[in-house]
C-alpha positions in Angstrom: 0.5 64.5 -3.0 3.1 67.4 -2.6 1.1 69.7 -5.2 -2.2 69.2 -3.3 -0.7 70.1 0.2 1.5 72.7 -1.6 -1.2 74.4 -3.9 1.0 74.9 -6.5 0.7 72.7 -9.0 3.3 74.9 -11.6 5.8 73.6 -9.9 7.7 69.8 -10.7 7.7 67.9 -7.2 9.5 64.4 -6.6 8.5 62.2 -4.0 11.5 60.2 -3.0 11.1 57.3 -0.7 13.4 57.6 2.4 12.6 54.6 4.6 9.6 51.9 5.8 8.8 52.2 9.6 8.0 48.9 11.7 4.5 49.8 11.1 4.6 49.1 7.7 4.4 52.6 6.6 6.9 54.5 4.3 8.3 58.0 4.9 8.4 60.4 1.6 10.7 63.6 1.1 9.4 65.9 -1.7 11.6 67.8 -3.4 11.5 71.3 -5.7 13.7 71.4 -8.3 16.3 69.0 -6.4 15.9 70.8 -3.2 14.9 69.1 -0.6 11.7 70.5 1.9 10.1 69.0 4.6 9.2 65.7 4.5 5.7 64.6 3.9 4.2 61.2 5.5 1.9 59.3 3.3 0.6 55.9 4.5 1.5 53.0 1.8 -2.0 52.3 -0.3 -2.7 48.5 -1.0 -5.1 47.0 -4.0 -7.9 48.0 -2.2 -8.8 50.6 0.3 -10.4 47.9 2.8 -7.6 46.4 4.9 -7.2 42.7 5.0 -9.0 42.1 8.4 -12.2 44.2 7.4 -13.2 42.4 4.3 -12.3 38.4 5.6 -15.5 38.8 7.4 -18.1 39.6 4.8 -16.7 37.4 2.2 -17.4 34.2 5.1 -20.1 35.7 5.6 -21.3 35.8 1.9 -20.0 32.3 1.4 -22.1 30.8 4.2 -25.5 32.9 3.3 -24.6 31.3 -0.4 -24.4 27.8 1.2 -27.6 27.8 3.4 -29.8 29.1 0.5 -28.4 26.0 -1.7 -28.7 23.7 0.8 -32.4 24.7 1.7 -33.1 24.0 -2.3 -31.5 20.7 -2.3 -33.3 19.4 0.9 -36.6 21.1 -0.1 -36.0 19.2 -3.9 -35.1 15.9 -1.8 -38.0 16.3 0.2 -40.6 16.7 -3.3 -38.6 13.7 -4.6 -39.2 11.4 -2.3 -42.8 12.6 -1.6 -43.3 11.4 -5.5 -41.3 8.2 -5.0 -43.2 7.1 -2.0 -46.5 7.8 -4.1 -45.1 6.1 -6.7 -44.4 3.1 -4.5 -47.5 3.1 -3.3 -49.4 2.8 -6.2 -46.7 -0.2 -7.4 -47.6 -2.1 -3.8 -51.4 -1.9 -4.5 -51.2 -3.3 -7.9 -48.8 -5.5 -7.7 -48.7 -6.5 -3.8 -45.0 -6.5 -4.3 -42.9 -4.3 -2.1 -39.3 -3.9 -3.7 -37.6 -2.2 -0.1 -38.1 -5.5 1.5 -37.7 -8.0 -1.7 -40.5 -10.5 -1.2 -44.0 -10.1 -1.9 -47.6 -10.6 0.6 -47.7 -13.9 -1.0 -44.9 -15.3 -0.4 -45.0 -14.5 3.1 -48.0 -16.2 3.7 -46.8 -20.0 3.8 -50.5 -21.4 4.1 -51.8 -19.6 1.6 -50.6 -19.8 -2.3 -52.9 -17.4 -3.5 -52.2 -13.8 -3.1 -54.7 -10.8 -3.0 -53.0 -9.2 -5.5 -53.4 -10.2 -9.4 -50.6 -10.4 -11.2 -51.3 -12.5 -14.2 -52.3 -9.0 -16.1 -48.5 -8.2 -15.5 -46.8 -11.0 -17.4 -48.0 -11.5 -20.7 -45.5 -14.8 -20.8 -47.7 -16.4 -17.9 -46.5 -18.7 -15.1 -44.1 -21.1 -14.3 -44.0 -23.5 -11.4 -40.7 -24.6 -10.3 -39.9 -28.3 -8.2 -36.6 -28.8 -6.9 -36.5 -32.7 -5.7 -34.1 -33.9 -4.2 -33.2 -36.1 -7.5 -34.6 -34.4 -10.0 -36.1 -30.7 -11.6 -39.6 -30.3 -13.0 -40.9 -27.3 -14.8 -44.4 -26.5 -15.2 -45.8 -23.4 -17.6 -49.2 -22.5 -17.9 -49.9 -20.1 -20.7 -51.2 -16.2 -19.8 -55.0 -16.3 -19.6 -56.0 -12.3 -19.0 -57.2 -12.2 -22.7 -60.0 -14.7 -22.6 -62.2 -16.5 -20.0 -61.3 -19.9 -21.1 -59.8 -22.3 -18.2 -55.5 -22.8 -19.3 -54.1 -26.2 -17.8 -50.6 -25.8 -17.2 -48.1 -28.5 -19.4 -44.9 -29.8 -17.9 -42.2 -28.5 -19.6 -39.8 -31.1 -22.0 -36.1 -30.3 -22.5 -34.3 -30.5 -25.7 -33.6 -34.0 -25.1 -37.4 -34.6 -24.6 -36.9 -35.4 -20.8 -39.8 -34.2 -18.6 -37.6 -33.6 -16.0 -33.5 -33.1 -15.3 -31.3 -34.1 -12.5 -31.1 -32.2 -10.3 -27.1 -32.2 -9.8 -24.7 -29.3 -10.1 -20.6 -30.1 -11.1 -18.2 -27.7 -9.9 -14.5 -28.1 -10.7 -11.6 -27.6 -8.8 -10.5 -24.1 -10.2 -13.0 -20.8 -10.8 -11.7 -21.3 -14.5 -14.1 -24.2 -15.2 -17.2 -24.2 -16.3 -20.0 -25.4 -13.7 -22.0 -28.0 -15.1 -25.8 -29.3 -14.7 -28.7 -31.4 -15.1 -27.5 -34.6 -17.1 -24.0 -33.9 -18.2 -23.5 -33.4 -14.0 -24.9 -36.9 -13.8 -22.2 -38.2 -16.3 -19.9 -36.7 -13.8 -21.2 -37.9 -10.6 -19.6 -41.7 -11.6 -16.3 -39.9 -13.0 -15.9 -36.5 -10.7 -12.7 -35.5 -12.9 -11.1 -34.0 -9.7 -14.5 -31.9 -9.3 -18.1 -32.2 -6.6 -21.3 -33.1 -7.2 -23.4 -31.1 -5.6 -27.2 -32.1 -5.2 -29.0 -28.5 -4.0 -31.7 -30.5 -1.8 -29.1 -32.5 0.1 -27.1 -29.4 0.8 -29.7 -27.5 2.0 -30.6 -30.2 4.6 -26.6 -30.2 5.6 -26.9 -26.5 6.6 -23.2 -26.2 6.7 -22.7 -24.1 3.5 -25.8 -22.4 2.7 -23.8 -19.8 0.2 -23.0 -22.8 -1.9 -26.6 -24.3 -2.0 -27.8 -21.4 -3.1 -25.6 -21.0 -5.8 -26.1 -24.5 -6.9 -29.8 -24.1 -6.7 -29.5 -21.0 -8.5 -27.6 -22.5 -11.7 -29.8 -25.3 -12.0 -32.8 -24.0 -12.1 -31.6 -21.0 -14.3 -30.3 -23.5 -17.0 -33.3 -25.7 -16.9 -35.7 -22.4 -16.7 -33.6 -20.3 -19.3 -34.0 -23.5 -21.8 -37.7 -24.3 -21.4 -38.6 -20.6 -21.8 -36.9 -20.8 -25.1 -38.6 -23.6 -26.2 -42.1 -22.3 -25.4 -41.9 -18.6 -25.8 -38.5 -18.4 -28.2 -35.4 -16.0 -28.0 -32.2 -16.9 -27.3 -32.0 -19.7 -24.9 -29.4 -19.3 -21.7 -27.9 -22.3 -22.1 -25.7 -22.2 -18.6 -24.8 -18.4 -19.0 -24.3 -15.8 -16.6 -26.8 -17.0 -13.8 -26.2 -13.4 -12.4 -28.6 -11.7 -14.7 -32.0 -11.8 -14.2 -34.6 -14.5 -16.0 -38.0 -13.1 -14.8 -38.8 -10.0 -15.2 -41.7 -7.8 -14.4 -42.1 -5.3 -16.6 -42.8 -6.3 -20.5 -40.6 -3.4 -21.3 -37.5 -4.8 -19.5 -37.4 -7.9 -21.5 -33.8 -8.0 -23.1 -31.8 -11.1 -24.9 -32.4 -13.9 -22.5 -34.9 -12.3 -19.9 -38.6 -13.7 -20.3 -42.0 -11.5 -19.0 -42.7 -14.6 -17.0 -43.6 -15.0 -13.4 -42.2 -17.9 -11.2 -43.6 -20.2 -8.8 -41.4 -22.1 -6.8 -42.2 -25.1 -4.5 -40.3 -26.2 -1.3 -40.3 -28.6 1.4 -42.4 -28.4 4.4 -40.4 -30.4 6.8 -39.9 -29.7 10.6 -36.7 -27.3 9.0 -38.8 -25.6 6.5 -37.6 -22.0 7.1 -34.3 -22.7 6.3 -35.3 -24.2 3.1 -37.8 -21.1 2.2 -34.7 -19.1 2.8 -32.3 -20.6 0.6 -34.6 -21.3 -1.8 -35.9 -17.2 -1.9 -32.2 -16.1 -2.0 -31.6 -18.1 -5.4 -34.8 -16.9 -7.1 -35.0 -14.0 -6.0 -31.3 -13.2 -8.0 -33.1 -14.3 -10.9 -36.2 -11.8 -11.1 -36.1 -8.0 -11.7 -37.6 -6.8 -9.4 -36.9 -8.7 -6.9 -40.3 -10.3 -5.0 -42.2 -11.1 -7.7 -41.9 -14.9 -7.3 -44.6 -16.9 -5.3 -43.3 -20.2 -2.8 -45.8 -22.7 -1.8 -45.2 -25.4 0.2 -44.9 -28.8 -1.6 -48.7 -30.3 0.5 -50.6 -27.7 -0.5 -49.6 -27.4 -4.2 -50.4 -30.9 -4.3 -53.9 -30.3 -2.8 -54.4 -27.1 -5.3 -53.7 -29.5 -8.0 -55.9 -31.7 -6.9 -58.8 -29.6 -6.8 -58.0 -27.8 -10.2 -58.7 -31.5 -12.0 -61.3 -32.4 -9.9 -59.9 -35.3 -7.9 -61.1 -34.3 -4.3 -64.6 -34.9 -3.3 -66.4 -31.1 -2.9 -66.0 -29.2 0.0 -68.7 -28.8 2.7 -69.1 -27.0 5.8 -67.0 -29.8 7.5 -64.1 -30.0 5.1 -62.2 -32.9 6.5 -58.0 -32.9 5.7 -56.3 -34.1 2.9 -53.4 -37.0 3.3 -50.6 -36.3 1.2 -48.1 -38.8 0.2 -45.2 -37.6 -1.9 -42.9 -40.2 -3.1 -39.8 -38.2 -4.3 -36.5 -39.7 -6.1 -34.4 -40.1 -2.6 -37.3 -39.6 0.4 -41.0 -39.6 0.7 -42.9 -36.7 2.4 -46.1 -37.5 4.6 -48.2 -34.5 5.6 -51.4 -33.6 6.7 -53.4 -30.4 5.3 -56.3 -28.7 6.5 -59.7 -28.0 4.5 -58.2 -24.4 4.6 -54.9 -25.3 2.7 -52.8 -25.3 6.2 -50.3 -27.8 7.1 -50.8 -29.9 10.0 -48.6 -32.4 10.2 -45.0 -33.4 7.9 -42.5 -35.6 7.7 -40.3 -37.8 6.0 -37.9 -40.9 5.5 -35.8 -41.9 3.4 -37.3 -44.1 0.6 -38.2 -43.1 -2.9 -38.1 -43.9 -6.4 -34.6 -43.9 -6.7 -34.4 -46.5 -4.4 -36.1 -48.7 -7.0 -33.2 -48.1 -9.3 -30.7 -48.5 -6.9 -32.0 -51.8 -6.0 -31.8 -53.7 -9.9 -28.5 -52.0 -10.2 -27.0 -54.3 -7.1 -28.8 -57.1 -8.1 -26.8 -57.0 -11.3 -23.8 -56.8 -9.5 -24.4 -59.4 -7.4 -25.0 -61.7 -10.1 -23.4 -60.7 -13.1 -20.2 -63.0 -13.3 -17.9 -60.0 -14.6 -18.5 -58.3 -11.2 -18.7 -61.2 -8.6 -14.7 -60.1 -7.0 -16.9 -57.1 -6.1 -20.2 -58.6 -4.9 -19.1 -57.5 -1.6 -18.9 -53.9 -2.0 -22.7 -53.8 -3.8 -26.5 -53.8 -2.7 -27.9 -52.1 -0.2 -25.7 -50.2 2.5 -24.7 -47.5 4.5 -22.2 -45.0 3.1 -20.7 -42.2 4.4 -22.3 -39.7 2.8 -25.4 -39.7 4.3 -26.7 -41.6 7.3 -28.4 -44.1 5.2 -28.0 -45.0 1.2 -28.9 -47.4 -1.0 -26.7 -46.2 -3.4 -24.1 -49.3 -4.2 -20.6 -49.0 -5.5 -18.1 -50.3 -7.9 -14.7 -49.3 -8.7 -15.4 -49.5 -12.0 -17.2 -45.6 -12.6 -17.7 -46.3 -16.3 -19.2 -49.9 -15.6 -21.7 -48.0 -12.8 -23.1 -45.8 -14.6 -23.5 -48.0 -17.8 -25.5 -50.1 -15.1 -27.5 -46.6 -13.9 -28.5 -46.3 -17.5 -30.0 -49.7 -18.6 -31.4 -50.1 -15.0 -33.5 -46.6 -15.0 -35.2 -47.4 -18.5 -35.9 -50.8 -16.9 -37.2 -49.7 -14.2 -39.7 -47.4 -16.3 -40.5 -50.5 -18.9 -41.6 -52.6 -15.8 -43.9 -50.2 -14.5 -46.2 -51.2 -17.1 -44.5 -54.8 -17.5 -43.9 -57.9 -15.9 -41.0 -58.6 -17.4 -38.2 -57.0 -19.6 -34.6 -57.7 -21.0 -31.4 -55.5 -19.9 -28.4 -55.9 -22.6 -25.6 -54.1 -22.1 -22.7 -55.1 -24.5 -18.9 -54.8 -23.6 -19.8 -53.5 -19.7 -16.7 -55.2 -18.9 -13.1 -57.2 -19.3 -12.6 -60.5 -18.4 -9.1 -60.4 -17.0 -8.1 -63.7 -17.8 -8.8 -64.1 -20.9 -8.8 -60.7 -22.0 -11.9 -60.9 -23.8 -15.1 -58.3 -23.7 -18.1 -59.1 -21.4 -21.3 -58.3 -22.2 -24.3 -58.7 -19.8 -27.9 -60.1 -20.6 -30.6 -60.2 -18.5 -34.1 -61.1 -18.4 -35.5 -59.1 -15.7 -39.3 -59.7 -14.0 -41.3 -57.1 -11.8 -40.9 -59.4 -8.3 -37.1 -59.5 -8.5 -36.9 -55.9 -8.0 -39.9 -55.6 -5.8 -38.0 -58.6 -3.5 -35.0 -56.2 -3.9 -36.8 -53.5 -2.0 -39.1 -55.3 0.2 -35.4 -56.5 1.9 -33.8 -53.3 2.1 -37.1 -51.8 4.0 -37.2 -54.5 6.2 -33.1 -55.0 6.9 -32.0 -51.3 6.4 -34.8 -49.0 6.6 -37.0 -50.0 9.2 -34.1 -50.7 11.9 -32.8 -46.7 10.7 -36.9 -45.6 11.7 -36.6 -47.2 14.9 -33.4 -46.0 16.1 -33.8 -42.7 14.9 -36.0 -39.6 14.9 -38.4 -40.7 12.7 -41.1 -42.8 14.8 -43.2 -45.6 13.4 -46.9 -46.3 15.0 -46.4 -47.8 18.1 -50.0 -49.7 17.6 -48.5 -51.6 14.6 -45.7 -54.7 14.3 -42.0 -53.5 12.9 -42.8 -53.2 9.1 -41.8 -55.3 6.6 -43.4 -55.3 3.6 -43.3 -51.7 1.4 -47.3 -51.3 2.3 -46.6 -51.9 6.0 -43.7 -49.3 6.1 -46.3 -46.8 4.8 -49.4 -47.4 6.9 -47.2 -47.7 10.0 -46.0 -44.1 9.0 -49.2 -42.6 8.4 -51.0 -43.5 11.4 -47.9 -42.3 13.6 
């Protein structure tokens, strides 16, 4: 600096810092051969010329410009994304009539229709399979894929491993999350022997309405096991078995089937009693868990699958241009639906009491309680009463749980023997102890048809009929308090 305000630049100059202002700004002293001149001021130079508070702004500047122009590609990218998922969507909705946003599909929303616009058979090259959750008991139906030929495919009930056309419909839970939950017939062992666990019995929980997150859940596992092990038997792979009822069973797309997951499309049945909506909700949230996507299940209401199946093997008269209603009378295992459908598949008119084909077991197993000489210091507590879990049973009780449900057994393969017998013979060895003597019992009995139709005939006419009357459930005012079976019904159809 000294040589260019100097103009000499033969001679040696030193700078020599002498102090730093308040401003920052250090004063020099140049010196000639170590003889000091005047002093020259020279402003201190930083990394760049730019001071500090001139560049801040263009760099924020530069940063935001940066960040607009990025975010005007991402939300222009977004905007072509969605465009091509909505068209995408679109064309899935038309061909499938399935919307995946909302989880349920045209179909199912329709309650008085079970046939939807849309066909979905081409889709699921496993077919159908019709689902019926009783109150007592489970009953799968598959009907093979037809989109290859013409010809007319009957559907087949479904057999488990055991060769059962249908399972109980009971779920076991245990105390602890660490046990296993249990269904279909090994529950029913353990409804007599509860081993510290529930029973639960999806049907009758739904109709409680006081845990619906548990109903679910138990109509979820059961029909999963029962599903997953049908499936296995009809279209192979690796049965379920009571796994992980979190994955889903039904899929859609033929390409998604993994270990376990079947191309199949479910049809599930429900109630259509006065509280049919919350049934068709608890029973959507349990399938719905099971199919990928979810929506692709159908629900029809119990009285108008029955008609449908009635007209697919011809047992209604043809239809005309004054298509009178159909009477439908649904004897279930614990109650007995009576409804009234339309000529265009629309329910009129439901209800229901509670009498069914369970009640026909019940009522041999207290007769042999009554009368079997092993059990007589415990005739009182059998036959036909109320309990307390449900406003009226004809469930009856023993305190021996092993004994009762040996009794269950014999008396529900009697029960079927006498439907096309008069008569048949119940032996069940060592059903008890004698405690005097210490010796084994073993009961024998001849049984004929009128003993347990006597049975019944006086719990409808001391038990059920005096429930009718004092209850919701109105019988025909036109007609004398039942008291044969026949009477009970033709009182209830023509209220």
């Amino acid at each position: 600096a000294a040589r260019r305000l100097r103009g000499n630049a033969s001679s040696i100059y030193r700078s020599v810092p002498l102090f730093t202002d308040d401003d920052d700004q250090t004063h020099y002293c140049t010196t000639l051969n170590n003889n000091f001149s005047s002093p020259v001021f020279i402003k201190k130079r930083e990394y760049h010329s730019t001071s500090r508070n001139e560049i801040l702004p263009f760099i924020a500047v530069g940063l935001l410009g940066a960040t607009a122009v990025y975010t005007y590609r991402t939300f222009e990218q977004m905007d072509k994304d969605w465009d091509e998922y909505y068209d995408d969507l679109e064309k899935y909705k038309s061909a499938t009539g399935i919307d995946p946003e909302k989880g349920s599909n045209a179909a199912a929303d329709t309650k008085s229709n079970p046939t939807s616009s849309h066909d979905l058979s081409s889709h699921f090259t496993g077919g159908t399979l019709a689902i019926d959750l009783g109150t007592s008991t489970l009953k799968l139906s598959h009907r093979q894929s037809s989109h290859n030929n013409n010809k007319k495919v009957n559907p087949t009930v479904s057999v488990d491993r055991e060769g059962y056309r249908s399972t109980p419909a009971l779920v076991w839970i245990g105390e602890s999350n660490d046990e296993d939950t249990i269904v279909g017939r090994l529950a029913q062992a353990r409804s007599f022997d509860k081993k510290g666990g529930c029973i639960i019995h999806p049907r009758l929980a739904m109709e409680k309405n006081d845990n619906n997150e548990l109903a679910s859940k138990a109509t979820r596992d059961i029909i999963y096991n029962a599903a997953g092990n049908a499936l296995d038997q009809i279209l192979g792979g690796a049965g379920r078995g009571g796994g992980n009822s979190n994955e889903p069973l039904f899929v859609l797309d033929s390409t998604m089937v993994t270990k376990g997951s079947y191309n199949v499309r479910p049809i599930c049945l429900y109630p259509n009693h006065h509280d049919e909506n919350q049934y068709l909700a608890c029973y959507r949230d349990a399938i719905n868990k099971m199919t990928s996507p979810a929506g692709i299940a159908s629900f029809v209401a119990e009285p108008i699958a029955a008609v449908t199946g009635a007209e697919h093997y011809n047992l209604l008269p043809p239809k005309d241009a004054n298509a009178s209603s159909v009477l439908v009378i649904d004897v279930g295992g614990l109650s007995t639906s009576i409804s009234l459908v339309s000529g265009d598949k629309e329910v009129l008119h439901s209800s229901s009491f509670p009498f069914g084909g369970d009640t026909f077991i019940d009522a041999l197993v207290s007769h042999l309680i009554r009368n079997f000489d092993g059990f007589q210091h415990e005739a009182a507590h059998g036959g036909l009463s109320r309990d307390g879990n449900s406003p009226l049973s004809s469930k009856p009780t023993l305190s021996d749980a092993s004994a009762l449900q040996r009794l269950y057994e014999a008396s529900t393969h009697a029960i079927h023997e006498l439907s096309n017998k008069t008569r048949c013979d119940i032996n069940i060895p060592y059903l008890t102890m004698d405690l005097e003597t210490r010796q084994p019992k073993h009961l024998e009995f001849g049984m004929a048809r009128q003993v347990v139709e006597s049975e019944v005939q006086s719990f409808v006419s001391n038990s059920l009929v005096p429930h009718l009357e004092s209850g919701d459930i109105t019988l025909s005012p036109s007609f004398p308090p039942p008291t044969t079976l026949s009477a009970l019904f033709s009182s209830a159809i023509m209220s």
